[in-house]
C-alpha positions in Angstrom: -70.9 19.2 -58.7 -67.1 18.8 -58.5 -66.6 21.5 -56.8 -69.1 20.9 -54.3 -67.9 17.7 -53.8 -64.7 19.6 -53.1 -65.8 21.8 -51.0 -67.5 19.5 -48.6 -65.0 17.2 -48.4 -62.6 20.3 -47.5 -64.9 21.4 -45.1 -65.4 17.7 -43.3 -61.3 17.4 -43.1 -61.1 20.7 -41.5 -63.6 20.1 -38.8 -61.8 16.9 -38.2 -58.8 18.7 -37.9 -60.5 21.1 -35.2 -61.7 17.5 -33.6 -58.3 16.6 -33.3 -56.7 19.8 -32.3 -59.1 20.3 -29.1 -58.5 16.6 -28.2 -54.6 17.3 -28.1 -55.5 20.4 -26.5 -57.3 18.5 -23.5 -54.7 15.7 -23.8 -52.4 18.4 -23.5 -53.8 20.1 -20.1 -54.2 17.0 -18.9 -50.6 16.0 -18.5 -49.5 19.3 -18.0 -52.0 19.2 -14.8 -50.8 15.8 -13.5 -47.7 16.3 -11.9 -46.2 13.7 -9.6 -46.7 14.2 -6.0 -43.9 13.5 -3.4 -44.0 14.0 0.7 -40.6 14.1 2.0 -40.1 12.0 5.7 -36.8 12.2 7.2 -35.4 9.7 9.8 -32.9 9.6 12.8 -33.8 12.6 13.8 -32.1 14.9 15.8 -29.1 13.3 13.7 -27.5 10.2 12.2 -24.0 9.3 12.2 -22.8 12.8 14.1 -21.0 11.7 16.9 -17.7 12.6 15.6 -18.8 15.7 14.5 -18.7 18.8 17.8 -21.9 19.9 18.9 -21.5 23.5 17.6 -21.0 21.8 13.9 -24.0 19.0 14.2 -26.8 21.9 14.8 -25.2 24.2 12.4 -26.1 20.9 9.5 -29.8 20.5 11.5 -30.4 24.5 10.6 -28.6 24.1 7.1 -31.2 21.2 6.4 -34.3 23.5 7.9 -32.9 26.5 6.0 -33.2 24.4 2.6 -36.7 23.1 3.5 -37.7 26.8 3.9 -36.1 27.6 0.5 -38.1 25.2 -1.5 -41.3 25.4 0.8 -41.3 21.7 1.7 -42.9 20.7 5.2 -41.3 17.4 6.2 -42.2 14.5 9.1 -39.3 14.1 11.2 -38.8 10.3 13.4 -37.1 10.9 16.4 -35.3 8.5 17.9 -36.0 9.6 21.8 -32.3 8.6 23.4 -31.0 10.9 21.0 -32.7 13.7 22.5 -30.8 16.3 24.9 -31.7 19.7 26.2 -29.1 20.6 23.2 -30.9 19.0 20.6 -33.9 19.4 22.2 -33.9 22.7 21.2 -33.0 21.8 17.7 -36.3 19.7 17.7 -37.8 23.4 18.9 -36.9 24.9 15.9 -38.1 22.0 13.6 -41.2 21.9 14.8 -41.5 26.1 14.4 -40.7 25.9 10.6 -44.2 23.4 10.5 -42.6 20.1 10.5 -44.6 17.4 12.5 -42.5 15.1 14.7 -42.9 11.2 14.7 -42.2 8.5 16.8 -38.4 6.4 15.5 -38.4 4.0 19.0 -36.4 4.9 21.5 -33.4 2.9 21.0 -33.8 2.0 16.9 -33.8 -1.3 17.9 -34.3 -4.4 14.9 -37.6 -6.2 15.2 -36.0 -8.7 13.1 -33.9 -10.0 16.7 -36.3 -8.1 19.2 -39.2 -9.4 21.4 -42.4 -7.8 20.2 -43.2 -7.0 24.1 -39.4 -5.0 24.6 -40.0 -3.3 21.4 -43.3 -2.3 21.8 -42.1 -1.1 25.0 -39.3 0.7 23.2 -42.1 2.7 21.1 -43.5 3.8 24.7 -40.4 5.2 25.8 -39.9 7.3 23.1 -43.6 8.5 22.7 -42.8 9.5 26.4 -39.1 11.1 24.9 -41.0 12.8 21.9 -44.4 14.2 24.0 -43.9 18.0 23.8 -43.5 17.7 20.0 -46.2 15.5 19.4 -50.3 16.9 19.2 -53.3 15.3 17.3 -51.9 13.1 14.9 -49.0 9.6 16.1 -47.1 9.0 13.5 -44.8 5.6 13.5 -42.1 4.7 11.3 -40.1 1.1 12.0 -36.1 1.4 12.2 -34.9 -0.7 9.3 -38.5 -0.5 8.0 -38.1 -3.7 9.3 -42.0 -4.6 10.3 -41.6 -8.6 11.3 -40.1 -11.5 10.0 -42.9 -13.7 11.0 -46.4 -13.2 11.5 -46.2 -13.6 15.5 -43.7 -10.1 15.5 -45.8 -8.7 12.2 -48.8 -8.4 14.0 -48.0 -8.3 17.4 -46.3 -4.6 16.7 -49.0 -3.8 14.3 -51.8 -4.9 16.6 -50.0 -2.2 19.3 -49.5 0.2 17.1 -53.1 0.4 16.0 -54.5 -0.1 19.6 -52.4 2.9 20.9 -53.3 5.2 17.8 -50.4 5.4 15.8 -50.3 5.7 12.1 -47.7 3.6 10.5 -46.0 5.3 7.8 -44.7 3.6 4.5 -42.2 4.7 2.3 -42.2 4.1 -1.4 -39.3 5.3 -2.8 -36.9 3.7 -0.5 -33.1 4.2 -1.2 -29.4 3.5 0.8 -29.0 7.9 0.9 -27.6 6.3 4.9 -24.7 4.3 2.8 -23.6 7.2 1.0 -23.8 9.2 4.1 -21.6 6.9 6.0 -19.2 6.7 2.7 -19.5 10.8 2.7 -19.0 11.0 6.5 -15.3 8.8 6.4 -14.2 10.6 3.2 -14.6 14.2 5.2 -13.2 13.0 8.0 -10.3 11.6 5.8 -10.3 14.4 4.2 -10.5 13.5 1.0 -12.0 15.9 -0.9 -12.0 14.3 -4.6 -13.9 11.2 -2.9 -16.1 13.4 -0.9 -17.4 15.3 -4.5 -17.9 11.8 -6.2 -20.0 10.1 -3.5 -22.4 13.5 -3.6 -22.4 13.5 -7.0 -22.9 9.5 -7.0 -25.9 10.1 -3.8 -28.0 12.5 -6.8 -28.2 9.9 -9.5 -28.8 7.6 -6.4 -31.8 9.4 -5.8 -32.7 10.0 -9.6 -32.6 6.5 -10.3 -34.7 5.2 -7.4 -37.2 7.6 -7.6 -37.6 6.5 -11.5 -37.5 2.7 -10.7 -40.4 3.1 -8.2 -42.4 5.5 -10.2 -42.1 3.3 -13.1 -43.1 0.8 -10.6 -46.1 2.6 -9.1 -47.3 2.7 -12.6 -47.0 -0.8 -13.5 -48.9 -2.2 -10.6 -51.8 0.2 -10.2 -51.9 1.4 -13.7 -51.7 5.1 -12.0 -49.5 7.6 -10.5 -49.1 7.6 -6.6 -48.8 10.1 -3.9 -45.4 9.2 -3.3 -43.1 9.1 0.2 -39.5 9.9 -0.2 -37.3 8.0 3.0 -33.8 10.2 3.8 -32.4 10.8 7.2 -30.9 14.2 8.8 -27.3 13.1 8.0 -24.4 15.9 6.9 -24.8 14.8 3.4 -28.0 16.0 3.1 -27.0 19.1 5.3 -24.9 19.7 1.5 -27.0 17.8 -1.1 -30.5 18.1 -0.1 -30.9 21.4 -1.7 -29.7 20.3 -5.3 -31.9 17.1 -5.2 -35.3 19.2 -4.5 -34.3 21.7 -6.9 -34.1 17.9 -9.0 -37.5 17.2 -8.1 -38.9 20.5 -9.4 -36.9 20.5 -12.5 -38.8 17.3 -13.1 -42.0 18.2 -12.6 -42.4 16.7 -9.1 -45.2 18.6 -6.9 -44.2 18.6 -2.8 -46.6 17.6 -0.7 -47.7 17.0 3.2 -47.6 13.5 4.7 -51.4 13.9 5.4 -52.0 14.6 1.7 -50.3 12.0 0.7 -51.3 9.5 2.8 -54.6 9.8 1.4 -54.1 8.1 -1.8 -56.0 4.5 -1.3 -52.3 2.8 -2.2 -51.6 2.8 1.5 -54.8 1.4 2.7 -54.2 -1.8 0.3 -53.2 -4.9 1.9 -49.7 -5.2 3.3 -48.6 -9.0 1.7 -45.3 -9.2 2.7 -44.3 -11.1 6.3 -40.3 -11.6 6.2 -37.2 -9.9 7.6 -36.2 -7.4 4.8 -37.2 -3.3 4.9 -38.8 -2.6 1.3 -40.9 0.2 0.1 -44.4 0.0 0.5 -44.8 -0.8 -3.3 -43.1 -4.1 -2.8 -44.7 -5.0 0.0 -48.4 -5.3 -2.0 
């Protein structure tokens, strides 16, 4: 009878063993199968902050950045600002749009809503969709200077209200970062040639990244109980032109999967309700 005893209690501990092991197997798959999901939109397009640099040298950093968005198979949205735009760089925007990219509306001028009529601005987006029409197709994609979207309700709605009635999409970020502040910090230290300052700040521009990206993961998590379909902001700058190709390589190390703007803006996040009226550009996360 002992034995018995034994022997069924050996076999019950063993199946529950087998219980557990499939569960930590599924567990397991499951998180293996989850990765994070990140669309990469790009800003100031053709370029930010390249005046100083000779024309020969600005499009050489365009085609470095579209070489390392080849490398890691990553197809971006780019907003235009449409003054930029010259038969130079017009053909720059040829090329971008040849690798896949999609081209977005930036304004014309990158003016501040914060100290712009709504009626100059909106014009503003006009002139520029007129800059930006033999890049654009099906889909009008919007993305506000400054991400800067009203600081009171009469300039919150009266751009949102035009952007909606002329078929634009407006699109959020939510991993917002200052990758524009290291770019100008990057740009003076080149230009003073300073090459020990010019490794720190691209060293200091990664964790940058790292650490933002983790904040508003961590905070994706904490308000919807879920992960996200993120959007990464960072503008064509020469920093990016260097750096760019070590903080994708980042993202894969870690797990991060790249996708499409239209993938990701189908994740309901972006179709919550936008609670924030006031003068300051935040990602979309703190803005529910």
């Amino acid at each position: 009878m002992l034995r018995l005893k034994s022997c069924t209690l050996s076999l019950s501990v063993r199946a529950m063993l087998r219980v557990w092991l499939v569960v930590c197997i599924l567990i397991c798959t499951s998180t293996a199968h989850a990765a994070k999901e990140l669309a990469v939109t790009i800003d100031d397009l053709p370029f930010l902050y390249g005046r100083y640099l000779p024309d020969s040298v600005e499009s050489e950093r365009f085609r470095d950045i579209l070489k390392i968005l080849r490398k890691h198979d990553v197809k971006v949205i780019g907003f235009v600002v449409g003054s930029r735009i010259d038969a130079r760089r017009g053909q720059l925007l040829d090329e971008f749009e040849a690798e896949g990219h999609v081209v977005g509306n930036h304004t014309f001028t990158h003016p501040d809503l914060n100290t712009t009529s709504v009626d100059w601005y909106n014009d503003d987006i006009m002139k520029c969709e007129k800059a930006i029409e033999k890049w654009v197709h099906e889909a009008k994609y919007f993305r506000y200077p400054f991400l800067h979207q009203g600081p009171n309700e009469t300039k919150d709605l009266g751009v949102a209200r035009f952007l909606a009635a002329h078929g634009f999409t407006n699109v959020p970020v939510t991993i917002d970062n200052a990758d524009w502040h290291y770019n100008k910090e990057y740009a003076a230290a080149l230009k003073g040639r300073d090459s020990v300052g010019v490794d720190s700040i691209g060293r200091a521009y990664i964790v940058h990244i790292q650490e933002m990206s983790g904040r508003f993961d961590s905070l994706a998590v904490a308000k919807l109980h879920r992960d996200v379909k993120h959007i990464l902001l960072i503008h064509m700058t020469e920093l990016n032109a260097v750096y760019l190709d070590q903080l994708l390589t980042w993202y894969e190390e870690q797990g991060w999967k790249f996708i499409t703007l239209t993938e990701a803006l189908t994740d309901p996040v972006y179709q919550m309700q936008d609670s924030y009226i006031g003068p300051n550009g935040m990602s979309w996360l703190l803005r529910l």
